[in-house]
ROLODO-890669 format. One line per field, with one value per atom (N, C-alpha, C): residue in three letters; chain; atom name; x, y, z. Coordinates in steps of 0.2 Angstrom, whole numbers, plus 5000, padded with zeros to 4 digits. Example, Ala and Ser with C-alpha at 12.3 -4.5 7.8 and 13.67 -1.06 7.14 Angstrom:
! ROLODO-890669
aa = (ALA / ALA / ALA / SER / SER / SER)
ch = (A / A / A / A / A / A)
at = (N / CA / C / N / CA / C)
u = (5066 / 5062 / 5066 / 5064 / 5068 / 5064)
v = (4972 / 4978 / 4984 / 4989 / 4995 / 5000)
w = (5039 / 5039 / 5039 / 5035 / 5036 / 5039)
//
This chain:
! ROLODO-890669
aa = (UNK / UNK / UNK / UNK / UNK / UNK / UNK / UNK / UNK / UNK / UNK / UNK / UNK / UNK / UNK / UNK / UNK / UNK / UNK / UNK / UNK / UNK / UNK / UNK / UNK / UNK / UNK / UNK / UNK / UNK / UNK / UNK / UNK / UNK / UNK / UNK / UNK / UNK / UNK / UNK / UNK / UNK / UNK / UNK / UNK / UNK / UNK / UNK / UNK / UNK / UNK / UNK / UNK / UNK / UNK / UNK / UNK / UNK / UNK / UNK / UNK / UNK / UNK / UNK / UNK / UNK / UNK / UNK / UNK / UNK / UNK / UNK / UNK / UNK / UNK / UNK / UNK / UNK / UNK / UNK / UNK / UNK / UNK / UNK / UNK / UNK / UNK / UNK / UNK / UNK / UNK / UNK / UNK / UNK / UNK / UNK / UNK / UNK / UNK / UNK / UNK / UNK / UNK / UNK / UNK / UNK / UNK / UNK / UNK / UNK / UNK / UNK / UNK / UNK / UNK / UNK / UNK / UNK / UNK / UNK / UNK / UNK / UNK / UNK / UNK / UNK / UNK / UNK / UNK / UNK / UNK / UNK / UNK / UNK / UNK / UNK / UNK / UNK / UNK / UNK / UNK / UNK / UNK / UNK / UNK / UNK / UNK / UNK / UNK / UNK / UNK / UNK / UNK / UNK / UNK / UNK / UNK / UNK / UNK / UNK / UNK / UNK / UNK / UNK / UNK / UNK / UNK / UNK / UNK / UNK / UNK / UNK / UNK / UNK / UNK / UNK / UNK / UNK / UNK / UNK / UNK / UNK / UNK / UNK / UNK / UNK / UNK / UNK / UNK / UNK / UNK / UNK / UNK / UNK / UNK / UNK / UNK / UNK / UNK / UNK / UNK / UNK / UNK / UNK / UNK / UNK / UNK / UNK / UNK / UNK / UNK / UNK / UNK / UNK / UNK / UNK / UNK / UNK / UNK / UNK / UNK / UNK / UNK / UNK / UNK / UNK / UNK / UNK / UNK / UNK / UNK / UNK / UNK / UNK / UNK / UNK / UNK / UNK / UNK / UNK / UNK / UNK / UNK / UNK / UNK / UNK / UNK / UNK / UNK / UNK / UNK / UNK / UNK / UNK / UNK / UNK / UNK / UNK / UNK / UNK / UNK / UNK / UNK / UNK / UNK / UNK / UNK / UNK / UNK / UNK / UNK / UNK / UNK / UNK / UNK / UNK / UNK / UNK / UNK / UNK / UNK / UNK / UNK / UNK / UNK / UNK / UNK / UNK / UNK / UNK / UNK / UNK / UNK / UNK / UNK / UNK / UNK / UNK / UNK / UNK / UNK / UNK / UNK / UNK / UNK / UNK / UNK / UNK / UNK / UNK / UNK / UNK / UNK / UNK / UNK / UNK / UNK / UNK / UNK / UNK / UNK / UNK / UNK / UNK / UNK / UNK / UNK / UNK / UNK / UNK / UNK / UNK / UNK / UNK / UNK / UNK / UNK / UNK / UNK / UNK / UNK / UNK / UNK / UNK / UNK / UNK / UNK / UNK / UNK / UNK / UNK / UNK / UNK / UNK / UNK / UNK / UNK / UNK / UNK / UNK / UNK / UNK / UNK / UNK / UNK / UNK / UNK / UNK / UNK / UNK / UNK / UNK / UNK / UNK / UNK / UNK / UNK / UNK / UNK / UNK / UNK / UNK / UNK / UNK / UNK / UNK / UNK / UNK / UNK / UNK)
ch = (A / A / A / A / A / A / A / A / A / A / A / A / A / A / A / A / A / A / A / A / A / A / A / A / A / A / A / A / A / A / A / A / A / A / A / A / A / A / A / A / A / A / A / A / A / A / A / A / A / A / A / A / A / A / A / A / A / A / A / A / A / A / A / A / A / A / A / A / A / A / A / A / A / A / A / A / A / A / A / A / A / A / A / A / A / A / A / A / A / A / A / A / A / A / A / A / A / A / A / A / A / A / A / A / A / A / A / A / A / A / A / A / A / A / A / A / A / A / A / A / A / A / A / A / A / A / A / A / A / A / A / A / A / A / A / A / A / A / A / A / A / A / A / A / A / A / A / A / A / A / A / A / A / A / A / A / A / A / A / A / A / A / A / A / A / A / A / A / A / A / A / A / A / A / A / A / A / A / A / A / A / A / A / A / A / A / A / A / A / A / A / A / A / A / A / A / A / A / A / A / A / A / A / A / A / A / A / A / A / A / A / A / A / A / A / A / A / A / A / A / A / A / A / A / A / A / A / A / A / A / A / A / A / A / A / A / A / A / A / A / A / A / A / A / A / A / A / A / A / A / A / A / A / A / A / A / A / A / A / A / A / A / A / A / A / A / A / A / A / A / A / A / A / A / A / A / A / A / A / A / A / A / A / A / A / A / A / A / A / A / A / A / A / A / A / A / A / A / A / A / A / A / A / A / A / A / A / A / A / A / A / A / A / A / A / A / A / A / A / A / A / A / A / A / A / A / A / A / A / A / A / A / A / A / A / A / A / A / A / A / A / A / A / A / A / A / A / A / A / A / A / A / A / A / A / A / A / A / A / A / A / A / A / A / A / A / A / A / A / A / A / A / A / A / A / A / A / A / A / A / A / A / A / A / A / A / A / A / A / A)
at = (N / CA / C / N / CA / C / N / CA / C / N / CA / C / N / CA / C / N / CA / C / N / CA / C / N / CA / C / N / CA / C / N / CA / C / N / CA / C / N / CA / C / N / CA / C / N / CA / C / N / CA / C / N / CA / C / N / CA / C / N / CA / C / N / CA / C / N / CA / C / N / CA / C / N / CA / C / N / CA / C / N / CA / C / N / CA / C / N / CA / C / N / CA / C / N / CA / C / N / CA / C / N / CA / C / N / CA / C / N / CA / C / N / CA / C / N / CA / C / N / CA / C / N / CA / C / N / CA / C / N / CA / C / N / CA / C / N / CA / C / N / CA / C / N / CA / C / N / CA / C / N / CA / C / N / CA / C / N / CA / C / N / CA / C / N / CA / C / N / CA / C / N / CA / C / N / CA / C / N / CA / C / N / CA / C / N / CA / C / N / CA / C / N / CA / C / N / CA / C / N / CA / C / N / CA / C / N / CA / C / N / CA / C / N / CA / C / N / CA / C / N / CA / C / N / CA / C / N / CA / C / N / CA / C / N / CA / C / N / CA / C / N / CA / C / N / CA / C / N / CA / C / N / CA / C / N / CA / C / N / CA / C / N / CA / C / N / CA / C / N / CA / C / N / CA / C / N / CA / C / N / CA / C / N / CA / C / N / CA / C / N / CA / C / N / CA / C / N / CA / C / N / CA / C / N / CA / C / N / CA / C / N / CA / C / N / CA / C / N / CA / C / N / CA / C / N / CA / C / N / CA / C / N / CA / C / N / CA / C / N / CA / C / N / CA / C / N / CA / C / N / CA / C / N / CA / C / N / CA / C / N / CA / C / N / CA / C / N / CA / C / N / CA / C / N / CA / C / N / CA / C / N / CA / C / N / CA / C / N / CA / C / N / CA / C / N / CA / C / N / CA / C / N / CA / C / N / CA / C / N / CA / C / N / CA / C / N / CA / C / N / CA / C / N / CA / C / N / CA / C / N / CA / C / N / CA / C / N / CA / C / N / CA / C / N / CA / C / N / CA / C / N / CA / C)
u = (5004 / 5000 / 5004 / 5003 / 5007 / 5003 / 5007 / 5001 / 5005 / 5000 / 5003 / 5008 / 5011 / 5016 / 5011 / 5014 / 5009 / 5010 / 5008 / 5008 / 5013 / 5016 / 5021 / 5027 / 5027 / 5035 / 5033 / 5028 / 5030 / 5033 / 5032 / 5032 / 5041 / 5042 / 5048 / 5053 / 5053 / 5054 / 5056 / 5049 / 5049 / 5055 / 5053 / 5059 / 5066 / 5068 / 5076 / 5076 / 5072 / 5076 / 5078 / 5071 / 5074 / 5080 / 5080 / 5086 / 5095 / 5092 / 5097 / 5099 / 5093 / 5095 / 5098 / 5097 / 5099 / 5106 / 5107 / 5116 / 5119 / 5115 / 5119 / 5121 / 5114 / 5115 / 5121 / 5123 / 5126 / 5133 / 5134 / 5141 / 5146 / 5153 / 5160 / 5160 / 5166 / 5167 / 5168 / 5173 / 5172 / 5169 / 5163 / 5158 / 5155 / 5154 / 5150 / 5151 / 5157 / 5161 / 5159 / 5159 / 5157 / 5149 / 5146 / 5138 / 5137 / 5142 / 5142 / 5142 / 5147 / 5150 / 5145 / 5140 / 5136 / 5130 / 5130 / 5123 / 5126 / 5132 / 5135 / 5132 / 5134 / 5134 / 5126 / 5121 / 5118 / 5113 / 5114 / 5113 / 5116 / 5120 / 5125 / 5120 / 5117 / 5113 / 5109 / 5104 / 5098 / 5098 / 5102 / 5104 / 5105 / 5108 / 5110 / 5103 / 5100 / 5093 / 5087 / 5086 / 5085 / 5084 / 5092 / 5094 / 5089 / 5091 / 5088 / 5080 / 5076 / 5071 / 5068 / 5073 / 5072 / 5069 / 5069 / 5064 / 5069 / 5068 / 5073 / 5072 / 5066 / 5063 / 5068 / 5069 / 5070 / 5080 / 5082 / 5089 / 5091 / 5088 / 5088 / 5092 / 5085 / 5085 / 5091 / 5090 / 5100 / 5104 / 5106 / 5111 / 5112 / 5108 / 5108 / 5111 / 5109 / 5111 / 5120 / 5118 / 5126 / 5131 / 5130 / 5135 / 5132 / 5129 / 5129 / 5133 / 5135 / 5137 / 5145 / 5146 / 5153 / 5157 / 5153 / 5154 / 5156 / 5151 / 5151 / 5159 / 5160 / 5166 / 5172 / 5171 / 5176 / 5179 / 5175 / 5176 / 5178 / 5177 / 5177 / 5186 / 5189 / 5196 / 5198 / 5205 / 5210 / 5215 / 5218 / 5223 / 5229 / 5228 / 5236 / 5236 / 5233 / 5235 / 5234 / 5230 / 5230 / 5233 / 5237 / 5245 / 5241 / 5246 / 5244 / 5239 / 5238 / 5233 / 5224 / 5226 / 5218 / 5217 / 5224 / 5224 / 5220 / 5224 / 5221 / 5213 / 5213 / 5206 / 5201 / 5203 / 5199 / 5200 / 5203 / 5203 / 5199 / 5198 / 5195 / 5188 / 5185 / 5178 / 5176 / 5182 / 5179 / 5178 / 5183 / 5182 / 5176 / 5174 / 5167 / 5162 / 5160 / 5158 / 5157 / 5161 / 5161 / 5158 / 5161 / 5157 / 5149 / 5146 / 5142 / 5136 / 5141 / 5137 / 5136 / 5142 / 5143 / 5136 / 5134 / 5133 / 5124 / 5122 / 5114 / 5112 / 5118 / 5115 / 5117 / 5121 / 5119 / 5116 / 5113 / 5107 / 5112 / 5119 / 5122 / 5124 / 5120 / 5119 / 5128 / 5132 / 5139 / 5144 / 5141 / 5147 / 5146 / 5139 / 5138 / 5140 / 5143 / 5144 / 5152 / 5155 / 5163 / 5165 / 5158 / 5160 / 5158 / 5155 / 5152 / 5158 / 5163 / 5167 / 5171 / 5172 / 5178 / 5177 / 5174 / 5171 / 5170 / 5167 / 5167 / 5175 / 5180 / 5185 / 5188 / 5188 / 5187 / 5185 / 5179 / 5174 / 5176 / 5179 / 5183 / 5187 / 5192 / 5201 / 5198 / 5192 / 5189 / 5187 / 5185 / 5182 / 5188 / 5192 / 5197 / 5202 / 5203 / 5205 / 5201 / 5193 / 5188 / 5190)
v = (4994 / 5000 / 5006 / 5010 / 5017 / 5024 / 5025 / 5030 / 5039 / 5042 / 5050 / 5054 / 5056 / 5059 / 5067 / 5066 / 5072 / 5077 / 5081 / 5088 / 5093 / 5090 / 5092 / 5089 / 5083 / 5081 / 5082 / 5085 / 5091 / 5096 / 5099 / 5106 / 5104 / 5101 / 5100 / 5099 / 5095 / 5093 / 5100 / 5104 / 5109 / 5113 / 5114 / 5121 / 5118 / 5113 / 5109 / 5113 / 5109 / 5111 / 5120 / 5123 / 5130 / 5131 / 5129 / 5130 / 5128 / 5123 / 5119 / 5124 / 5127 / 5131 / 5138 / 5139 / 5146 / 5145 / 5140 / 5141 / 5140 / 5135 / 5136 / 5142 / 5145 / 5152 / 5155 / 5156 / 5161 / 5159 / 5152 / 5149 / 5150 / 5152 / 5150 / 5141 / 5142 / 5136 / 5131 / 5134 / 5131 / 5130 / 5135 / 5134 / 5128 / 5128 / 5122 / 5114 / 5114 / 5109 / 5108 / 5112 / 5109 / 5108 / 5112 / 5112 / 5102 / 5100 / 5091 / 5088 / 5092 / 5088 / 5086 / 5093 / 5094 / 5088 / 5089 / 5085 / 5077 / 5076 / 5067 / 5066 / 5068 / 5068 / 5065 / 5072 / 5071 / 5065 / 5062 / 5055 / 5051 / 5051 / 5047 / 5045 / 5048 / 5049 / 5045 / 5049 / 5046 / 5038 / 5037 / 5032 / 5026 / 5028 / 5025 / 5025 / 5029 / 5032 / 5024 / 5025 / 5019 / 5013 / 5011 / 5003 / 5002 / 5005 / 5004 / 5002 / 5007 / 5008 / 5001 / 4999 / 4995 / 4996 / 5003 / 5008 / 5008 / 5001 / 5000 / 5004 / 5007 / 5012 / 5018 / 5021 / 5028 / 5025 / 5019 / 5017 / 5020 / 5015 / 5015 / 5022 / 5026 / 5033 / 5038 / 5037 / 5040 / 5038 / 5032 / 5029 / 5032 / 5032 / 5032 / 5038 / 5046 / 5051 / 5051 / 5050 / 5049 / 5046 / 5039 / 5039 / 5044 / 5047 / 5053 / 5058 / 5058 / 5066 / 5062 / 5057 / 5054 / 5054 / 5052 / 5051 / 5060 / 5064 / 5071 / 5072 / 5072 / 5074 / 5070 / 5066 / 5064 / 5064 / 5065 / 5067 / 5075 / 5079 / 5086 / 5087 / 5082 / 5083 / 5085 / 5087 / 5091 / 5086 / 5080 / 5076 / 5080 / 5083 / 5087 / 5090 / 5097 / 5101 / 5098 / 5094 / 5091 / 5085 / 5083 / 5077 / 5072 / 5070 / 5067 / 5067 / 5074 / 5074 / 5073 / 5074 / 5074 / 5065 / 5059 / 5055 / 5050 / 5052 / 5049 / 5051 / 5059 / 5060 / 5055 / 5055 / 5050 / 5042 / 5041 / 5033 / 5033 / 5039 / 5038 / 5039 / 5044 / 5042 / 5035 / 5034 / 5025 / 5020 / 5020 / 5016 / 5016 / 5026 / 5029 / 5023 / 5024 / 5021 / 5014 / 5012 / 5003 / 5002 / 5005 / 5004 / 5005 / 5013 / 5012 / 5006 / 5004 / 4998 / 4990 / 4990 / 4983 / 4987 / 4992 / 4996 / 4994 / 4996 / 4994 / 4986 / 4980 / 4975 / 4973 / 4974 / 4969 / 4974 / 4981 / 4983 / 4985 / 4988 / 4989 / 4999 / 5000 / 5007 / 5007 / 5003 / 5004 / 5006 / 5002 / 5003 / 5011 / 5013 / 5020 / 5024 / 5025 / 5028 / 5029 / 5021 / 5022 / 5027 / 5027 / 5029 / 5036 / 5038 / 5046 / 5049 / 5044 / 5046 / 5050 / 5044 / 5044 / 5050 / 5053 / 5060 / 5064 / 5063 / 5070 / 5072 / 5069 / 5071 / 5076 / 5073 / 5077 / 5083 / 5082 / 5089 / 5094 / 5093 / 5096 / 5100 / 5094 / 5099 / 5103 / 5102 / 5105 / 5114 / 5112 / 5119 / 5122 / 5120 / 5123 / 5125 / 5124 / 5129 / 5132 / 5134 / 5138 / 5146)
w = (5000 / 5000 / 5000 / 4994 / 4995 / 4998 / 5003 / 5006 / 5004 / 5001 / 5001 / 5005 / 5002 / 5008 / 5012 / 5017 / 5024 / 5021 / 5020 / 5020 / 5024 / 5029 / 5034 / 5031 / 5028 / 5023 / 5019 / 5015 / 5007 / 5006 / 5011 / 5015 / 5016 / 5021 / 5022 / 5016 / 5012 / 5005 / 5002 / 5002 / 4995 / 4999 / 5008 / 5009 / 5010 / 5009 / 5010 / 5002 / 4994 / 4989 / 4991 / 4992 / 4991 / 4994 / 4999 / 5003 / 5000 / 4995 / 4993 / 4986 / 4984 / 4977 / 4977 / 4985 / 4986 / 4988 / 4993 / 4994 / 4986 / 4983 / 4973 / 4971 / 4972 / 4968 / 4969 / 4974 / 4978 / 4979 / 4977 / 4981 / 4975 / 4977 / 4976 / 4973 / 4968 / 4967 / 4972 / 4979 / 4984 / 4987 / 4987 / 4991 / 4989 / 4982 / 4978 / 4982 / 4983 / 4985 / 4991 / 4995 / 5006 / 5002 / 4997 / 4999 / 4996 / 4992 / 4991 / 4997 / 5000 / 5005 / 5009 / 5012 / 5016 / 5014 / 5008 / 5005 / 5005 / 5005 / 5005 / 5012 / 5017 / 5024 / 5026 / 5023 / 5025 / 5020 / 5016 / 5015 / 5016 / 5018 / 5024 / 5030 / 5032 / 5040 / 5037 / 5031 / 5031 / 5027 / 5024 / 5023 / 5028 / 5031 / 5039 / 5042 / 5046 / 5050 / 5044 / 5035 / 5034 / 5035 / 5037 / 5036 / 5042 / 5049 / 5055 / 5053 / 5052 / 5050 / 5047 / 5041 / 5035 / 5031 / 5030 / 5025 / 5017 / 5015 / 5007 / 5004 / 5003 / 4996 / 4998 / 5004 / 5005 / 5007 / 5009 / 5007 / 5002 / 4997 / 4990 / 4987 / 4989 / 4985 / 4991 / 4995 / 4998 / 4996 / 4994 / 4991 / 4984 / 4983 / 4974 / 4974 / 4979 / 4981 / 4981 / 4986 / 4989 / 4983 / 4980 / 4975 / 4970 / 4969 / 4962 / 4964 / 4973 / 4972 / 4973 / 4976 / 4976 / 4969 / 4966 / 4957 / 4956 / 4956 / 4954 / 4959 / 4964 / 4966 / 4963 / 4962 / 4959 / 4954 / 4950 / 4940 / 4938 / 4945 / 4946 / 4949 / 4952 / 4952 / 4947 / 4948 / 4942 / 4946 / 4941 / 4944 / 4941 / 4934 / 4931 / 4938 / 4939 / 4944 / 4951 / 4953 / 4962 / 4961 / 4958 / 4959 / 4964 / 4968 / 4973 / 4979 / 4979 / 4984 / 4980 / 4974 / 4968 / 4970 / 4967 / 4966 / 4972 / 4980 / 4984 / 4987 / 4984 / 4986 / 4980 / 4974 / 4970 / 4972 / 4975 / 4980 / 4987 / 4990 / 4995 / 4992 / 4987 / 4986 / 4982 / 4981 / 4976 / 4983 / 4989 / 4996 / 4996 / 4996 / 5001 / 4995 / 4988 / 4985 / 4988 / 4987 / 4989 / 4997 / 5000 / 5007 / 5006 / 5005 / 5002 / 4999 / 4995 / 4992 / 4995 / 4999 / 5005 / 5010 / 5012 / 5017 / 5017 / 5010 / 5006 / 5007 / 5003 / 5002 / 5009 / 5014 / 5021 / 5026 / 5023 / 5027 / 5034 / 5035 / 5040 / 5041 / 5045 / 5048 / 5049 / 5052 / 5056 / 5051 / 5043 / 5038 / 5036 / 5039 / 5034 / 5040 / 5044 / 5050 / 5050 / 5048 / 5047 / 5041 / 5036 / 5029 / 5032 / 5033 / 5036 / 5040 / 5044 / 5047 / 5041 / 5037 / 5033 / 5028 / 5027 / 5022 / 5028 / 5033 / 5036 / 5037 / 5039 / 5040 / 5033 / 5027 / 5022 / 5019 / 5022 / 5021 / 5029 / 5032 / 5038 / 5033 / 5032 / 5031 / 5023 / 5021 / 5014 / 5018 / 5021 / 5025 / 5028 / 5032 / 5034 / 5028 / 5023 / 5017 / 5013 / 5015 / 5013 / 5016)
//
């Protein structure tokens, strides 16, 4: 049975996009980059907050997030100009990736937690050069 979404998570919904199209407007290149950051994280949560739950519909669709923006940061590296540090940040989203995906099919909140660990640290030392 699919039941309508509340009026109260519509609502919710509509003011996160707004909110999400107005840091775009507005942001620096870098800024573009925390605002990923921020959006990986929190599909990170709710992906995780899911597993618990066992809510696979809404898994699904965080995951599927989360590896879109993993992918988008990754292919947005400049390995000519970021050498080694571009190189190993594009291995640790292929990790975050794969954990990710270990993370879905055995339905484990822990693996999304260590992976959440493992980018927020990221998205740290990204903001402390902001």
């Amino acid at each position: 049975m699919h039941l309508a979404p509340s009026p109260l998570r519509a609502a919710r919904s509509h003011y996160q996009a707004v909110d999400l199209s107005s840091r775009i407007e507005g942001a620096s290149p870098h800024g573009l980059v925390a605002i990923l950051f921020d959006e990986l994280l929190k599909s990170l949560e709710a992906m995780a907050a899911a597993c618990k739950r066992k809510d696979f519909g809404q898994r699904g669709a965080r995951q599927a997030k989360a590896l879109a923006i993993l992918h988008g940061l990754e292919i947005s590296l400049d390995v000519e100009r970021g050498g080694d540090i571009a190189a190993s940040l594009a291995t640790i989203y292929r990790e975050a990736r794969r954990m990710i995906i270990a993370a879905a099919r055995d339905n484990d909140p822990e693996l999304l937690a260590q992976t959440r660990d493992m980018v927020s640290d990221i998205a740290s030392a990204w903001e402390a050069i902001g």
